[in-house]
N, C-alpha and C positions, 0 to 999 in steps of 0.2 A: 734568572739571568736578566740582565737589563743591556742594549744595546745604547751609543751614544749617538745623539742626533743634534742637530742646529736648528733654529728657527729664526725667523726676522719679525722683530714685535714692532710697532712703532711707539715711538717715544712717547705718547699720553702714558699708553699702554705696561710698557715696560717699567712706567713710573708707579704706577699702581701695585704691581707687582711686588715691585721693589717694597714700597711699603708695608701693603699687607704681609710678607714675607716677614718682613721687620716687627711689624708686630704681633707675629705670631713665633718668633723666636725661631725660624726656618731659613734656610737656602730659599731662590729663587726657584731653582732649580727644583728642590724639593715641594714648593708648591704649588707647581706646575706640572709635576705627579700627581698631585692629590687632583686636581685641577680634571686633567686629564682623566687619567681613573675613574672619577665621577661621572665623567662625560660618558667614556667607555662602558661601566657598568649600571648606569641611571638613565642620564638626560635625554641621551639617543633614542631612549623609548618610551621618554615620555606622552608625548604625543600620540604615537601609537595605542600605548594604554589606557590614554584617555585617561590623564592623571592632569591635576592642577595643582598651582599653590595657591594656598588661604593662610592667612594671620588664625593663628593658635588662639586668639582671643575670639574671632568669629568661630569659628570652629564650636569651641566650648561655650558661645551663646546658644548656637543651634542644639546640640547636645541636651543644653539645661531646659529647653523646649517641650524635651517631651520626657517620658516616666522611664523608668528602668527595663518596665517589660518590653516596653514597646521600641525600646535601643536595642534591648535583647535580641526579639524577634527579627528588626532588621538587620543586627548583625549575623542573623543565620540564613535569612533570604538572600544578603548579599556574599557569604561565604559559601555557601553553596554554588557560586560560578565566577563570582571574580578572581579568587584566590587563585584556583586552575587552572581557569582561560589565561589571566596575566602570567603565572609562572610556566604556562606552556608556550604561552607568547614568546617568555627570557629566556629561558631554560632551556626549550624543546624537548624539556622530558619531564617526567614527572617523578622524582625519588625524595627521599626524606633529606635529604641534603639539601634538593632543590628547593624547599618546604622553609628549611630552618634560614636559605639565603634569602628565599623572599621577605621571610620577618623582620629577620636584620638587617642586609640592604633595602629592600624597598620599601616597609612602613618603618622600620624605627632610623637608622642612619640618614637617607637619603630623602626620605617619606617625612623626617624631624618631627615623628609622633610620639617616642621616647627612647630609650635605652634598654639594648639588649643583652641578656646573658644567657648562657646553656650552660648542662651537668650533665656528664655519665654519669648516669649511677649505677652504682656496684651489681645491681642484678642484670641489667643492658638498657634499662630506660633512660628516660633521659629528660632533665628538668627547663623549660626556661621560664624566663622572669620578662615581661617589661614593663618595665618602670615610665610614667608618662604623667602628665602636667594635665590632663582632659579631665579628671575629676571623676565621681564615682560614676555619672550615667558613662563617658568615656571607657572606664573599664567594663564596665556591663554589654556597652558595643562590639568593643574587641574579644571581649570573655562569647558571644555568638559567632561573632565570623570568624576567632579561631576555633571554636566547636566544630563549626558544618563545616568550616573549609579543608582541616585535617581530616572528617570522616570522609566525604567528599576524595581529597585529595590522594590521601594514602590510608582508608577504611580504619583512621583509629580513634577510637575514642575514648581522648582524653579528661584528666580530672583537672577541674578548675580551682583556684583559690584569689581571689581577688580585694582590693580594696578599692581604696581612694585613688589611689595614686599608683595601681601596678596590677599586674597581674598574673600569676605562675601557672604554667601547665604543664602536667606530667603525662608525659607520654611511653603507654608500657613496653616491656623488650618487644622487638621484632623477633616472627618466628624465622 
């Protein structure tokens, strides 16, 4: 359900709007939902989690710094409590839903580390993908801290399959 509200922008403001609106083929209206939304389910805790934004090209300088194992390694020292404490932080709970929003809102959507997808699969597991621009030591990071953070989080341990540019994890039915 969506309720209707008013607001008072001022005219720099509104003018921005306007545009980016326009060139995103949107109502104003409509992206100031998006806007909004983001705020509501992101930005508001940013700070709180102690998140930042960095350029994608620094990011994958530092990355290419060091070797695969040792991406690896950190991404299990660091999935081992951030993944948790942050989605206990958002969430206030800890379930497999809550697990699969953090991936997708907060590192791939909102986090702009790559692109996410999920799959039932027929037995009750369940697949996803992210696809990301960080290069193979970048997959080798997240292929750690989604390791420890899932055992960690919700005691499962999954299977990895990773490349260059993505990374799939299967995780099996829930008893």
């Amino acid at each position: 359900t969506s309720i209707t509200r008013s607001f008072r922008f001022e005219t720099d403001m509104l003018r921005v709007l306007e545009e980016e609106a326009e060139h995103m083929g949107i109502s104003v209206n409509a992206l100031v939902g998006i806007v909004l939304r983001r705020y509501a389910e992101f930005t508001r805790y940013m700070s709180k989690i102690d998140m930042i934004v960095i350029n994608r090209e620094v990011l994958t300088s530092l990355l290419e710094q060091l070797g695969e194992e040792d991406l690896y390694r950190m991404g299990l020292k660091l999935g081992e409590t951030v993944l948790s404490d942050t989605i206990i932080f958002w969430k206030k709970e800890m379930t497999e839903r809550a697990v699969m929003e953090y991936i997708e809102k907060i590192i791939c959507r909102y986090g702009n580390l790559g692109t996410y997808d999920e799959k039932r699969m027929s037995g009750g597991g369940m697949a996803i993908v992210v696809r990301h621009r960080l290069g193979k030591n970048g997959s080798r990071f997240l292929e750690g801290y989604l390791h420890a953070g899932l055992k960690i989080a919700l005691g499962i341990d999954a299977a990895f399959e990773v490349t260059d540019s993505s990374i799939k994890c299967e995780l099996p039915a829930r008893s």
